[in-house]
ZAVEX-480898 format. One record per residue (C-alpha): x, z, y. Coordinates in steps of 0.02 Angstrom, whole numbers, padded with zeros to 5 digits, always signed. Layout:
N
XZY
...
END
This chain:
476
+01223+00617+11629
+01267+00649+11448
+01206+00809+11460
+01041+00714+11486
+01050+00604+11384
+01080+00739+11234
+00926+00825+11298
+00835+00663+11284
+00897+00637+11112
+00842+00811+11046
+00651+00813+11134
+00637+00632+11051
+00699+00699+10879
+00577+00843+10881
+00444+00719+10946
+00467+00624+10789
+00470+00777+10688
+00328+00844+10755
+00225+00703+10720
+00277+00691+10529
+00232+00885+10510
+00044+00826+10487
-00086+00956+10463
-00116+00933+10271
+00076+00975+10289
+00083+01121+10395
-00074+01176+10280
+00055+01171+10121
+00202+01256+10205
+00045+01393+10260
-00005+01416+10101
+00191+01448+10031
+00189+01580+10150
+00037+01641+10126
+00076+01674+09917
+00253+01720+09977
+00257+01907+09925
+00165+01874+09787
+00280+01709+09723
+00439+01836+09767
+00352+01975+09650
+00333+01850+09522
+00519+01798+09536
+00582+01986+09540
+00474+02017+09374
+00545+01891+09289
+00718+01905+09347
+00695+02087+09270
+00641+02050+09123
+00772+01916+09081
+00669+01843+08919
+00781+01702+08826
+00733+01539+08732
+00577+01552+08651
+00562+01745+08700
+00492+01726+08881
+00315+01804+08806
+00295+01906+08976
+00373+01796+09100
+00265+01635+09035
+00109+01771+09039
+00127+01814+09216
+00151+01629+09296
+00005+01567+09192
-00083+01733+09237
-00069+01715+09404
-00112+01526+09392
-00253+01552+09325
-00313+01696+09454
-00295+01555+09577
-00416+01427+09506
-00329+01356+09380
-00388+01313+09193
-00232+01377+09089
-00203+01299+08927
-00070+01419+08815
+00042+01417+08692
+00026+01208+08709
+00164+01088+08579
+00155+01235+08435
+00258+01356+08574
+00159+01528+08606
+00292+01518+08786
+00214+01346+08837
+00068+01326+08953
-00015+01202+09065
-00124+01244+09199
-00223+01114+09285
-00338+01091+09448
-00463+00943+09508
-00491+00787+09442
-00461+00598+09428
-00326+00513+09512
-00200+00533+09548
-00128+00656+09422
+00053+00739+09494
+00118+00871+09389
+00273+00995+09424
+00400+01086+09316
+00435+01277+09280
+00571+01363+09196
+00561+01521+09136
+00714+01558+09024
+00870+01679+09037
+01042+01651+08960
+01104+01787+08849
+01259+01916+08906
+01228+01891+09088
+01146+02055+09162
+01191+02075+09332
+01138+02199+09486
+01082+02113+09649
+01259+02144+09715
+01400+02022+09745
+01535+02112+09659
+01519+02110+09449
+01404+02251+09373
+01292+02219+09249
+01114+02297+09264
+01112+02309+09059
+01266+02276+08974
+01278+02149+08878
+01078+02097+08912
+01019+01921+08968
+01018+01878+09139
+00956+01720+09240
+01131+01637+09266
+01030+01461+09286
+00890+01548+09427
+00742+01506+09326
+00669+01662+09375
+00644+01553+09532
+00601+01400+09467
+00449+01432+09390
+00401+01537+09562
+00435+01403+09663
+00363+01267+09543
+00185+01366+09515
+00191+01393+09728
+00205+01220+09763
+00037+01166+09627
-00040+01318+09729
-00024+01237+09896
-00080+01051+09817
-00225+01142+09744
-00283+01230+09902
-00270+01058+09978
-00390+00970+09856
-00542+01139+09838
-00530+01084+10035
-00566+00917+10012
-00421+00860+10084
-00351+00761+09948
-00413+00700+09785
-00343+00705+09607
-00268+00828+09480
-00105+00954+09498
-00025+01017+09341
+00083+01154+09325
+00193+01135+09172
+00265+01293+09093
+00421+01233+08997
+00496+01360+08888
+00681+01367+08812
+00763+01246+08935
+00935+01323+08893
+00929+01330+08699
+00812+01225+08629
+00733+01106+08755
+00560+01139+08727
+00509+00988+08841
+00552+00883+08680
+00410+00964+08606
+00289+00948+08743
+00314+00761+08781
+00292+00728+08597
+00146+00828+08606
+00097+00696+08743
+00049+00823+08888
+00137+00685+09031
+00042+00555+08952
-00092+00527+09091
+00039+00593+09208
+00070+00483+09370
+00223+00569+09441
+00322+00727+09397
+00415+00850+09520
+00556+00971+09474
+00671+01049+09563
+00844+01174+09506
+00922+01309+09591
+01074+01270+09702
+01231+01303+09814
+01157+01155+09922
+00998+01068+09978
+00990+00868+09928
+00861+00775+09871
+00927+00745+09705
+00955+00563+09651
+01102+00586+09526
+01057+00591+09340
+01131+00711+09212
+01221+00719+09051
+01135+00682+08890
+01194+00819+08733
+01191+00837+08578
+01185+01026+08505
+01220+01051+08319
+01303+01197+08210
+01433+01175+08091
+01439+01293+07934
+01574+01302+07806
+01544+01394+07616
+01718+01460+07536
+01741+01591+07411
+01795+01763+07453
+01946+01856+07374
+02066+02000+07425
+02179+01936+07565
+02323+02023+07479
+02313+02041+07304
+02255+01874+07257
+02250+01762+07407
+02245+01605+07274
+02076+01656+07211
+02017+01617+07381
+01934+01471+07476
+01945+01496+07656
+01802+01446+07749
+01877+01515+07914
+02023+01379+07850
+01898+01262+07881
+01844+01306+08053
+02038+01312+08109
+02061+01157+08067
+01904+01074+08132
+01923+01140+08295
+02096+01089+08302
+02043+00923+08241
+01892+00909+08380
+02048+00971+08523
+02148+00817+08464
+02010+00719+08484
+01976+00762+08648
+02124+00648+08691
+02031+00486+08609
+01870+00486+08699
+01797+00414+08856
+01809+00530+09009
+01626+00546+09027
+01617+00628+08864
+01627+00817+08859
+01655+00928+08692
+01640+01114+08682
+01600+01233+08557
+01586+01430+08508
+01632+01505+08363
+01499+01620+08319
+01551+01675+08123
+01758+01665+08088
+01765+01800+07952
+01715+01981+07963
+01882+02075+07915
+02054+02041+07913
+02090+02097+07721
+01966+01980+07643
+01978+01770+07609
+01830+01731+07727
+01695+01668+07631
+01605+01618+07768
+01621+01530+07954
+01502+01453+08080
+01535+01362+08249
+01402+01303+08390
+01460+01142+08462
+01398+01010+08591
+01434+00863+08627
+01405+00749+08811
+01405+00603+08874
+01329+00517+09050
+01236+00400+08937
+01148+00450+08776
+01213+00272+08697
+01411+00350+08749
+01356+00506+08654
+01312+00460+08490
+01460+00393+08419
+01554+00540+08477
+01421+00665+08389
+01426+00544+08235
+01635+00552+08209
+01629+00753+08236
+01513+00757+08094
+01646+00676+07984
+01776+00775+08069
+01686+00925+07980
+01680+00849+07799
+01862+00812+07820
+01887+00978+07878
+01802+01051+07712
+01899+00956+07622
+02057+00992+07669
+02026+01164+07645
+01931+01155+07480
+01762+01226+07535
+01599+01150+07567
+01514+01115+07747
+01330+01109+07817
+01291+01017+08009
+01128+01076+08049
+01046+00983+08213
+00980+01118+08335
+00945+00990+08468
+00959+00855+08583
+00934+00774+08758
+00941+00635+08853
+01032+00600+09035
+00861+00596+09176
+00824+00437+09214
+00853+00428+09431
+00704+00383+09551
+00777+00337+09731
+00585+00290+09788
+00524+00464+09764
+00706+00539+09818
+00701+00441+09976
+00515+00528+10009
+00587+00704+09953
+00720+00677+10075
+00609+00637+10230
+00524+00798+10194
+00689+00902+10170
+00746+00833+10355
+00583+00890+10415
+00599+01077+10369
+00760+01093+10417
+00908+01218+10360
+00887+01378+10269
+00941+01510+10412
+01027+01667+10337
+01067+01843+10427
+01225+01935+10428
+01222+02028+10302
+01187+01875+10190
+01322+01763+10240
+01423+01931+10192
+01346+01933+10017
+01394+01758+10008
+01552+01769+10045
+01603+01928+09932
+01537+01825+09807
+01674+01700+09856
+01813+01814+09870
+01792+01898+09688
+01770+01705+09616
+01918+01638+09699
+01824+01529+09794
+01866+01469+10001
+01747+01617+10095
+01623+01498+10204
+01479+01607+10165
+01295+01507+10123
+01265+01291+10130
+01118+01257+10190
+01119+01082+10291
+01019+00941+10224
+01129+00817+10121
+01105+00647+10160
+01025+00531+10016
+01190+00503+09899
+01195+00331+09821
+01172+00358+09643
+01316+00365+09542
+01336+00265+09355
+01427+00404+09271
+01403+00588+09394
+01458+00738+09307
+01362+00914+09285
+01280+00980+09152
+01132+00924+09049
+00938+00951+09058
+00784+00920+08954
+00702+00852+09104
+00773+00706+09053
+00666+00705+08913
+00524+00708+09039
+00602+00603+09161
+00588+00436+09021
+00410+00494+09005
+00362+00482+09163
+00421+00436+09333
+00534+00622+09395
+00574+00665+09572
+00714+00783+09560
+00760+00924+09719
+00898+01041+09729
+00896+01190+09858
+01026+01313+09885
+00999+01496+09819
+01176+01525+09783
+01322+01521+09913
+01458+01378+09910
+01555+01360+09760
+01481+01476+09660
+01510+01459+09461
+01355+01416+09404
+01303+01499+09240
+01368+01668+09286
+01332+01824+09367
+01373+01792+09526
+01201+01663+09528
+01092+01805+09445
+01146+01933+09599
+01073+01803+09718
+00926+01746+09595
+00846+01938+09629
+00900+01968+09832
+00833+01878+09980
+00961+01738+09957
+00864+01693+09821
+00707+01697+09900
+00731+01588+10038
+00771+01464+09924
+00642+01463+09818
+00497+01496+09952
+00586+01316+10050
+00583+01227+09873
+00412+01293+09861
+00386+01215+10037
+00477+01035+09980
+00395+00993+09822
+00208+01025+09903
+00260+00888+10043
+00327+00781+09925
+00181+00801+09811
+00045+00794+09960
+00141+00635+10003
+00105+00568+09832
-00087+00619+09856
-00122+00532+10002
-00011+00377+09990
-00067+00287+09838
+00063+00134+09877
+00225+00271+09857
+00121+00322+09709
+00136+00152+09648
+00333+00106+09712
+00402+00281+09618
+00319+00198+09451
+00368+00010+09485
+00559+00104+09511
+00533+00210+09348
+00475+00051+09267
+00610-00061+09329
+00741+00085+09256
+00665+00104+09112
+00675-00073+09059
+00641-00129+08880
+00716+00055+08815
+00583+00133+08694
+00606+00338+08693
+00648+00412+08548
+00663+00607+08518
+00855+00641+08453
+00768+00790+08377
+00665+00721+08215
+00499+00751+08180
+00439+00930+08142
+00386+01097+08233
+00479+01176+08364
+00623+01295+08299
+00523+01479+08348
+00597+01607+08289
+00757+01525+08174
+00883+01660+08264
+01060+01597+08243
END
């Protein structure tokens, strides 16, 4: 009898399923894997090439490239960045755009294996999986666009080609430059060790460098002719690690110290440091970012040398929407787990032995819907930028196995192997559900903006970075 009744349950669950899978659906997930090889050639060229902030010429050129090979009018170098392109298809109503990254981080290089080996020493890597983002991203406005030349739907896709997401944040740029102006709803999504509709926010930052101008002298012969500027540094990081015990435990402080003196027989006459500073909400952060600033004049002071903060930039935390999570999640229970072979589960789990981390190979089960959290932790995005622009629906999907440090090159051997892939050809799969959803129901169209609204309040955005050009080409 249970064994019946089991039976019963499962043939009613795929029932249901099968009857959400609509045609215009099945048509997007066709499409995905229709532009599969292609969208996994696209990914492999740009995981190759490994081009960092503001230096992705040839990855930007072949997403907008291939855009634009599929019916798309490409707009380039859009907000005064030569990286930054949008690429558009149809007309009217409703107007749905999705993100693309493109960027590597610098030092990573890594060979699609799961044991440490860089590919180039030293050389960039894509640590964060944006090789895959944009891929996925550009696959998804493919299958919306297929849907409207078939007069399925009606309205207009955008593909947004957001350079520098891990230096910079060229989406500061871009929404001053007004391109989500006459945007209804955005879709991103970010590589993953997990699949969840993503309903938690991020961490706003502030990212500034701290210079400090001594005088040199000979370390030995005449130390008191000198004015330390490494003296400086010392004693502003040791004042920011003191610190550390004063503020909130949202708040998060870190810093690099690019410049501490060149020899060991010579007064430094020069030091620099990179610093950042975090907070769940941008209001927690300022205050912090304000006091390290004085932290450095007192710094230069005690050492008898003069200081420069330079602003490189800032963010804020995304601003949630549960109305369009709760639609991205109906679609994530409707495709269903990633399934992985053998010999994948064993990449995964190598990965986890050399990291340290418990070996339970790949996660790929659909998360429920998390209740959104005041203060989550994690790191810190320029979609948030977007995200008080416009009304965001945010997706994670695993590409990574369980546990894996994010940032490293453990997620770039994954990024360019068939782990990889899968996830970006089922995020590929999500967002063009999620976004057909938003073409053909113009009510959920409405609730995700009434929600984005509602969160929004009486807040008026303002860019932490001030007015002025993009920083291209400013090198340290």
């Amino acid at each position: 009898m249970k064994k019946v009744l089991l039976l019963c349950l499962a043939i009613c669950s795929l029932q249901g399923l099968a009857q959400k899978m609509t045609a215009n659906k099945k048509a997007i997930i066709a499409s995905v894997e229709k532009h599969e090889k292609a969208l996994i050639d696209i990914s492999d060229q740009i995981w190759a090439l490994a081009e960092t902030a503001f230096e992705e010429t040839q990855s930007a050129k072949i997403l907008a490239d291939y855009a634009e090979q599929q019916g798309f009018t490409v707009e380039r170098g859009v907000a005064g960045m030569p990286t930054a392109f949008v690429a558009t298809y149809g007309s009217g109503s409703p107007v749905i755009s999705v993100l693309g990254e493109f960027d590597a981080l610098p030092g990573l290089s890594q060979k699609t294996e799961p044991t440490k080996n860089p590919l180039n020493e030293g050389q960039p890597g894509h640590g964060c999986g944006h090789n895959m983002f944009g891929a996925a991203s550009l696959g998804a406005a493919i299958a919306v666009k297929e849907q409207i030349e078939a007069g399925k739907i009606k309205g207009t896709v955008k593909f947004m080609g957001t350079p520098s997401e891990e230096k910079f944040f060229g989406k500061i740029w871009m929404v001053r430059e007004g391109i989500w102006d006459n945007v209804d709803v955005n879709v991103s999504w970010h590589p993953s060790a997990e699949i969840k509709a993503d309903v938690q926010s991020s961490l706003a930052l502030v990212d500034f460098k701290i210079e400090f101008f001594g005088q040199a002298a000979h370390a030995s012969a005449d130390p008191w002719n000198g004015r330390s500027a490494s003296d400086a540094l010392e004693i502003y990081t040791t004042g920011i690690n003191y610190y550390r015990e004063h503020v909130k435990p949202t708040v998060r402080m870190h810093y690099h110290i690019q410049d501490g003196g060149q020899v060991v027989n010579v007064v430094p006459d020069y030091s620099r440091l990179w610093m950042r500073v975090r907070d769940t909400k941008r209001e927690g952060m300022m205050p912090v970012y304000e006091r390290v600033q004085k932290m450095a004049e007192g710094a230069a002071i005690m050492a008898n040398v003069d200081y420069k903060v330079s602003l490189i930039s800032g963010i804020y935390e995304v601003l949630v929407n549960r109305t369009g999570g709760e639609a991205m999640q109906k679609n994530l229970e409707i495709l269903g787990p990633i399934e992985y072979t053998q010999e994948e589960v064993a990449f995964g789990k190598k990965i986890q032995e050399v990291t340290g981390k418990p070996q339970v190979g790949m996660d790929s089960n659909i998360k429920p819907l998390e209740a959104t959290k005041d203060h989550p932790g994690g790191g810190s995005t320029d979609v948030g930028d977007v995200s008080w622009n416009v009304a965001n629906i945010n997706l994670g999907v695993t590409t990574a196995p369980k546990d894996t440090p994010w940032h490293s090159w453990a997620v770039v051997a994954c990024g360019g192997m068939s782990i990889g892939h899968k996830g970006m050809s089922y995020a590929s799969k999500a967002m063009g559900m999620t976004m057909l959803d938003l073409f053909e129901n113009p009510k959920l169209v409405q609730d995700v903006k009434a929600e984005y609204k509602e969160r929004k309040g009486d807040a008026v955005y303002e860019a932490i970075v001030p007015p002025g050009p993009p920083p291209i080409n400013q090198g340290k």
